[in-house]
ZAMARGU-4260 file (C-alpha; in steps of 0.2 Angstrom, whole numbers, plus 5000, padded with zeros to 4 digits):
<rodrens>
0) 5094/5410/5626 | 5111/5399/5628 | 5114/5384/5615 | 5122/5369/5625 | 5129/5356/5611
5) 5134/5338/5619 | 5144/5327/5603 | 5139/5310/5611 | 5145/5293/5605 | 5128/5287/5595
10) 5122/5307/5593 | 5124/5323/5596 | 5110/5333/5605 | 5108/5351/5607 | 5096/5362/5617
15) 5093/5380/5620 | 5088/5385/5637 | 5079/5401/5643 | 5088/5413/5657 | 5079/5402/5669
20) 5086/5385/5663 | 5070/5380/5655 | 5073/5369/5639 | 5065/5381/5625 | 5072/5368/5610
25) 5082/5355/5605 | 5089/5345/5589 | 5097/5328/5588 | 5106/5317/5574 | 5112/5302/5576
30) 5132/5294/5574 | 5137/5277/5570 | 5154/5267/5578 | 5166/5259/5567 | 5175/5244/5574
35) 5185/5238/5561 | 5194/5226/5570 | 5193/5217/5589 | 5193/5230/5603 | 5193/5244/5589
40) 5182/5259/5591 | 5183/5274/5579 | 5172/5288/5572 | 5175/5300/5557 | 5179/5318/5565
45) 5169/5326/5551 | 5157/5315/5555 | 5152/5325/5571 | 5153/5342/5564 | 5139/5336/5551
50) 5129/5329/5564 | 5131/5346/5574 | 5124/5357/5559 | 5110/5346/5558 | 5106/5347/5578
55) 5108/5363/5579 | 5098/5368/5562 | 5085/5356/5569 | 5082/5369/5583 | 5066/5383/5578
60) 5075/5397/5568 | 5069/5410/5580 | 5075/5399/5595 | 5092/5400/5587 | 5092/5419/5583
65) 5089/5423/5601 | 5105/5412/5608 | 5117/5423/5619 | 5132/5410/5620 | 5136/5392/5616
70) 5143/5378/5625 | 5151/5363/5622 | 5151/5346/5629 | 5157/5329/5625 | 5161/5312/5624
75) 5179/5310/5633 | 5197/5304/5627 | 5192/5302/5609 | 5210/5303/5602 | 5209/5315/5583
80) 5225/5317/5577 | 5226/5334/5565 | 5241/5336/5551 | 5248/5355/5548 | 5234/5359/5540
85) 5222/5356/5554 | 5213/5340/5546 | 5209/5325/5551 | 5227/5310/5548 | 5215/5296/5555
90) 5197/5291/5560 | 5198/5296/5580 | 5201/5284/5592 | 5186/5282/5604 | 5185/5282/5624
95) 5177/5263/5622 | 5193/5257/5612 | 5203/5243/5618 | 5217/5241/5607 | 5234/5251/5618
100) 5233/5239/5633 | 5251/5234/5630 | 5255/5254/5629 | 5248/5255/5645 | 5259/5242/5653
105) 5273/5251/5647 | 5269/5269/5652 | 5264/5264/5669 | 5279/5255/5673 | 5289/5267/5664
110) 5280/5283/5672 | 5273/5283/5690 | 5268/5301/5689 | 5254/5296/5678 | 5244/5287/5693
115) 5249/5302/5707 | 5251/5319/5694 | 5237/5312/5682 | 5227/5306/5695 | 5224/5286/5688
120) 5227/5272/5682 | 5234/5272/5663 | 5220/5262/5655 | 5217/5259/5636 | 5200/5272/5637
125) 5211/5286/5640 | 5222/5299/5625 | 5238/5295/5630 | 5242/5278/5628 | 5232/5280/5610
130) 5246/5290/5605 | 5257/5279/5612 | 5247/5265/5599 | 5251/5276/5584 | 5269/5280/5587
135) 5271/5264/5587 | 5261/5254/5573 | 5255/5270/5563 | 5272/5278/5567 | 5270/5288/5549
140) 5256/5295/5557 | 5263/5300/5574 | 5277/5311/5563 | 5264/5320/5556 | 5255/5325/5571
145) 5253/5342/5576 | 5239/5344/5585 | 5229/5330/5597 | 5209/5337/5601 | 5197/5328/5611
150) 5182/5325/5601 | 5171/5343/5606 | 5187/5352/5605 | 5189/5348/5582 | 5170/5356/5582
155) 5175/5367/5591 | 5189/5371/5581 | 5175/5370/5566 | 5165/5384/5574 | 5177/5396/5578
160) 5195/5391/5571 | 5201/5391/5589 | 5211/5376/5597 | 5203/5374/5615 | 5198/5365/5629
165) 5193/5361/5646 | 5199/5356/5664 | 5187/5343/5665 | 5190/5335/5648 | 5207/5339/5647
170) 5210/5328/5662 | 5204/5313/5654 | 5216/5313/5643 | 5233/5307/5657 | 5242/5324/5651
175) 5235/5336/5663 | 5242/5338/5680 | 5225/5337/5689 | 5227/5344/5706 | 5238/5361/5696
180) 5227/5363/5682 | 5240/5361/5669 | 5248/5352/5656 | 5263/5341/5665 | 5276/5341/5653
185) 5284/5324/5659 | 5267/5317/5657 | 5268/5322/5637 | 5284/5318/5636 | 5281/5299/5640
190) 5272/5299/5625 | 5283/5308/5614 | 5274/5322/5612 | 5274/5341/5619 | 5264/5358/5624
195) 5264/5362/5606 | 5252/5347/5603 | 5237/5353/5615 | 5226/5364/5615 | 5226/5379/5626
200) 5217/5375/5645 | 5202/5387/5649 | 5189/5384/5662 | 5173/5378/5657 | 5163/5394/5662
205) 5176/5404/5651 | 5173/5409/5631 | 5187/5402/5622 | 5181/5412/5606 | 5167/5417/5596
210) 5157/5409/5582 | 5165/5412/5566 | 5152/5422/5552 | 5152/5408/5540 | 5145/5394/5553
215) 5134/5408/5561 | 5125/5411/5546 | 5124/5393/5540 | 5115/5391/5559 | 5105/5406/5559
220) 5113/5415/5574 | 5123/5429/5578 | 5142/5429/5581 | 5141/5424/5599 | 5153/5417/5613
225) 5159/5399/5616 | 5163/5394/5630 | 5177/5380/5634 | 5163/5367/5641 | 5167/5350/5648
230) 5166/5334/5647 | 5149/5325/5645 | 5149/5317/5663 | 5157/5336/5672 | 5145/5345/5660
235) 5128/5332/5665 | 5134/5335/5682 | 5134/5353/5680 | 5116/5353/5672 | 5107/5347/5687
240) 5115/5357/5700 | 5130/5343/5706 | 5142/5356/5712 | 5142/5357/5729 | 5156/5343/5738
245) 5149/5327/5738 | 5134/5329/5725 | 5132/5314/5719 | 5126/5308/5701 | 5121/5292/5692
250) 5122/5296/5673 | 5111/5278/5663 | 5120/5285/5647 | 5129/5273/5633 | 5141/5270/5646
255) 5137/5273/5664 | 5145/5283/5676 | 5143/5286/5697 | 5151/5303/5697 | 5154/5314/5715
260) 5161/5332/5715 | 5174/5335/5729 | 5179/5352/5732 | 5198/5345/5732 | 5209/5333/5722
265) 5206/5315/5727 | 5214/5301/5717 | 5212/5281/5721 | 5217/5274/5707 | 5220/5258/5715
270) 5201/5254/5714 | 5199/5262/5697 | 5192/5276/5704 | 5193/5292/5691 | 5199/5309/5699
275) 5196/5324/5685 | 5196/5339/5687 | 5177/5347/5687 | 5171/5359/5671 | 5169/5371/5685
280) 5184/5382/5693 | 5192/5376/5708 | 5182/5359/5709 | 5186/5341/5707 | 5174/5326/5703
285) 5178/5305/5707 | 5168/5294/5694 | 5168/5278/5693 | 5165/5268/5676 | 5157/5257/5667
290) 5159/5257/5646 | 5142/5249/5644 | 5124/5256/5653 | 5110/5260/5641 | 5120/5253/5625
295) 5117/5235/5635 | 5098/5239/5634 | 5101/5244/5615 | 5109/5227/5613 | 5097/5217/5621
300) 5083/5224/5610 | 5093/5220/5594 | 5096/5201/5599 | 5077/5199/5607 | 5069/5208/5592
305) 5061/5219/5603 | 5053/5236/5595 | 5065/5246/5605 | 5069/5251/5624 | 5051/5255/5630
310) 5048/5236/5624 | 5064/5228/5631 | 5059/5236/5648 | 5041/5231/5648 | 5044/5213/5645
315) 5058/5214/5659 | 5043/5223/5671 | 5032/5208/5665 | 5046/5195/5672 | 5050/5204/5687
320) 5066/5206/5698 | 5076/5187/5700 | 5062/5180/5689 | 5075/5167/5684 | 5094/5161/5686
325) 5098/5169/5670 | 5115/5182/5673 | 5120/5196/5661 | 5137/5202/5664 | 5138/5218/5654
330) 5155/5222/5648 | 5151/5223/5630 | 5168/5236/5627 | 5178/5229/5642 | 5177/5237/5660
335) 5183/5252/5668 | 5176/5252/5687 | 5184/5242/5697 | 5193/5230/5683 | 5201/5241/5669
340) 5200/5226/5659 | 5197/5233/5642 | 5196/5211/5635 | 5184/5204/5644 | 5167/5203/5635
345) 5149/5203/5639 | 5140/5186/5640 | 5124/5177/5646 | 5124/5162/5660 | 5114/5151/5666
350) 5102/5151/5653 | 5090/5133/5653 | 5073/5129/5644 | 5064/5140/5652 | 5072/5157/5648
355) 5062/5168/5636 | 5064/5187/5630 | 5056/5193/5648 | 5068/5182/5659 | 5083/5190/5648
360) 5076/5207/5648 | 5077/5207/5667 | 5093/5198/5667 | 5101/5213/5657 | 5092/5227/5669
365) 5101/5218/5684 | 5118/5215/5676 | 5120/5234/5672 | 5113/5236/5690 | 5125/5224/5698
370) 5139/5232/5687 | 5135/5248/5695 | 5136/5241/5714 | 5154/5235/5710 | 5157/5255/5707
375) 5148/5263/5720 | 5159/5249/5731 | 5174/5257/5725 | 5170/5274/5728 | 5165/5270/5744
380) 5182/5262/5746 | 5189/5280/5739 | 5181/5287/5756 | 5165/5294/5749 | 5149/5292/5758
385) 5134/5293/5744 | 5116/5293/5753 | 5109/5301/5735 | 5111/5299/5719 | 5103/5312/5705
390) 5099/5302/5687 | 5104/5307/5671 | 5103/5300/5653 | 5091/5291/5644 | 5090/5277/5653
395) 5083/5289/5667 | 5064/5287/5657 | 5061/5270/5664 | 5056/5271/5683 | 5054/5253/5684
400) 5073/5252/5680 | 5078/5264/5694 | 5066/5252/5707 | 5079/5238/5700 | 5095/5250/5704
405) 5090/5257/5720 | 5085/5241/5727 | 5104/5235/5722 | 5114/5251/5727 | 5105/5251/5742
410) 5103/5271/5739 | 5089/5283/5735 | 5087/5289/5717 | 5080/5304/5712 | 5075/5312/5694
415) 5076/5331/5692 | 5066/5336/5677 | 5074/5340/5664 | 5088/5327/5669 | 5086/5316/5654
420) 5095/5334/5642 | 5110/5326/5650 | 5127/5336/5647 | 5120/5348/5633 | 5110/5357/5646
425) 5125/5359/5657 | 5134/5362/5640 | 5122/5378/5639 | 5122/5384/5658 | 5141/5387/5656
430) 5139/5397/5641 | 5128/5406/5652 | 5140/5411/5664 | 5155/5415/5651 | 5143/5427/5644
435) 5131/5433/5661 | 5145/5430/5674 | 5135/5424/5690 | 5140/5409/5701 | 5139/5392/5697
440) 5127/5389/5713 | 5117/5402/5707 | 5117/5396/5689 | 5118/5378/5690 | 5107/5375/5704
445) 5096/5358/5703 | 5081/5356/5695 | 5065/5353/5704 | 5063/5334/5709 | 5052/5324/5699
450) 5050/5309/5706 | 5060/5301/5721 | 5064/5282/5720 | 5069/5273/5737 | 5079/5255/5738
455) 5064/5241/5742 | 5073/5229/5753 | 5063/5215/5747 | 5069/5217/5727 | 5087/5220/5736
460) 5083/5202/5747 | 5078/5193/5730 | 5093/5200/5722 | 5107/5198/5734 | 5111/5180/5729
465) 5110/5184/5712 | 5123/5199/5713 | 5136/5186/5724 | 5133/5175/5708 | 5139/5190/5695
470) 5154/5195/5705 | 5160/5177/5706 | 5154/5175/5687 | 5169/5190/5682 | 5181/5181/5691
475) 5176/5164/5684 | 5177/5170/5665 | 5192/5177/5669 | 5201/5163/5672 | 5195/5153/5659
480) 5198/5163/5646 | 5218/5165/5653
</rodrens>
């Protein structure tokens, strides 16, 4: 058995899998944001080692005495800040804050080698220029810096006492030289800081350590390998077999992501194209973007009063695609893909007398939807070709959601079962190959299909004019709100 654990943004889940992949158990607890101020998004680091324990003791007690390895995988470029003695100087920072946007100006005018050695775009998601924040208005805090984790890598450092981390992860914080696989010092520098602040890099099939004997009894497991992991998008990616150059992925999770792996180094960041490196050795992935997917669908049923998802996405089924003129522009958090405008804010348009809870249910489906064309757009513009995308996340349960998407990429969807584990199923396939060696062809190989959804020209027909009006929408808010 090998324990993949993903530490989410609203959760963390983790799951055991069999030698053969097959999902055997799983635990979940949930998290909550804190946004104390505008463009603020922070969670308490001890917050996710509690909500760890608890997935993980949520898992049958047998289930967990037979795990082999653990893996790790995470929500990216949350920003934790430890002291000298290794705890916690400040809620972390999270990848959907927008507060360093001025940092930003400044480090990419200061610091080219961010967009060519880092591989993008110097954008308020990422860990550098939140370090650049607090050396600036926290500066007491800066000082006392001495370690900077990504948000997997401080429970990991819970579980085995070992300071660590990934390719993949470590990518998304603008420090690492991406094509090299290293840390750049210049890159650190520009923010004031130094190799002695990270963590030491590992592949994501590699053990960075082994579980201490306190946490080991308190899960009810032996003292077993970790291995480094990856990021939750490298690591999902890596759960349903997207490995080989030019796998594609659409992950429907709190934020939503079009992710390709590329056997080479391919930065656009003129297009706000991500380029990371993979979880897995000598592989690259392209992602493009967006901060809000499934969290849009989480909204909507708060504001409508709806019971929950399944009910948001029955009443929009019950309207139907273009059922009115209603528009839902997405950007809840700001937007990555293609706009890297962290201020720009969700809203509803052209609402009349007629709109109801169905017609704004379907308006939010084809908003996210539409959000996604502008990606895919951009990777295209990057140079890659994607006939096929694999889904991923929990928004990956609603078909009739996917019928919507498909019809607006103009591209073939197809659910794998067991795609909706998301990252902590690729989480645990790595831990499988620290400890069993093998290939990651061999052990990451694609699920069986579950269902295959092609594009309906005639829902992309009545959606066409629909998608014109949200592109000129962004453009249209934008300007009035300068």
């Amino acid at each position: 058995m090998f324990l993949g654990i993903d530490i989410g943004t609203s959760g963390v889940k983790a799951v055991v899998i069999d030698h053969h992949g097959v999902v055997v158990g799983q635990g979940t607890a949930a998290l909550t944001v804190q946004r104390p101020q505008p463009l603020w998004s922070e969670q308490d680091p001890d917050a996710w080692w509690a909500a760890t324990t608890a997935a993980v003791q949520g898992i049958d007690p047998a289930v967990r005495r037979a795990v082999l390895g653990i893996g790790l995988a995470g929500q990216m470029h949350g920003a934790t800040l430890l002291g000298a003695d290794d705890r916690p100087l400040r809620p972390a920072i999270l990848w959907n804050d927008g507060r360093s946007h001025a940092e930003c100006s400044a480090l990419e005018e200061d610091t080219p080698a961010f967009r060519t050695r880092g591989g993008n775009i110097v954008m308020p998601g990422f860990t550098a220029p939140k370090l650049a924040w607090v050396a600036r208005h926290e500066p007491d805090i800066f000082a006392a810096t001495r370690t900077v984790l990504l948000p997997k890598d401080y429970v990991r450092l819970q579980m085995t006492g070992d300071k660590a981390t990934d390719m993949s992860d470590a990518a998304g914080t603008l420090w690492l030289d991406v094509a090299e696989r290293r840390w750049a010092e210049d890159l650190l520098d520009a923010t004031g800081l130094s190799q002695s602040h990270m963590p030491a890099l590992y592949e994501g099939t590699e053990a960075t350590g082994t579980l201490r004997s306190d946490v080991a009894q308190l899960w009810g497991m032996s003292p077993v390998p970790v291995a480094a992991g990856g990021s939750d998008n490298a690591a999902g990616a890596a759960g349903i077999g997207i490995v080989r150059d030019g796998d594609a992925l659409l992950s429907l999770g709190t934020s939503g992501v079009i992710f390709i792996a590329n056997d080479q180094f391919k930065p656009n960041p003129d297009r706000t194209v991500h380029a990371f490196c993979h979880c897995l050795p000598a592989h690259w992935h392209q992602m493009a973007v967006h901060l809000s997917a499934a969290s849009c669908i989480d909204f909507a049923a708060r504001l409508s009063c709806a019971t929950g998802a399944a009910d948001l996405f029955s009443r929009a089924e019950s309207a139907g695609p273009a059922s009115g003129p209603e528009i839902f522009l997405p950007y809840l958090s700001g937007e990555r893909t293609p706009h890297n405008d962290p201020q720009v804010r969700g809203a509803f348009l052209n609402l009349d007398h007629d709109t109801g809870p169905e017609r704004l249910a379907q308006a939010v489906l084809e908003g996210v939807a539409f959000a996604f064309a502008d990606g895919l757009d951009a990777l295209r513009d990057a140079g890659s070709d994607v006939q096929e995308l694999a889904v991923i996340g929990g928004g990956a349960r609603s078909r009739y959601w996917g019928q919507i998407i498909a019809a607006v990429l103009g591209t073939r969807l197809v659910y794998l079962k067991g795609g909706e584990v998301g990252p902590a199923m690729g989480a645990a396939r790595l831990a499988q190959i620290a400890v069993e060696g093998g290939t990651a062809r061999d052990i990451c190989a694609k699920p069986p299909v579950a269902q295959t959804i092609e594009p309906d020209p005639i829902i992309a027909e009545r959606l066409a004019s629909k998608l014109a009006a949200f592109r000129r929408a962004y453009s249209q808010i934008r300007q009035g709100s300068a």
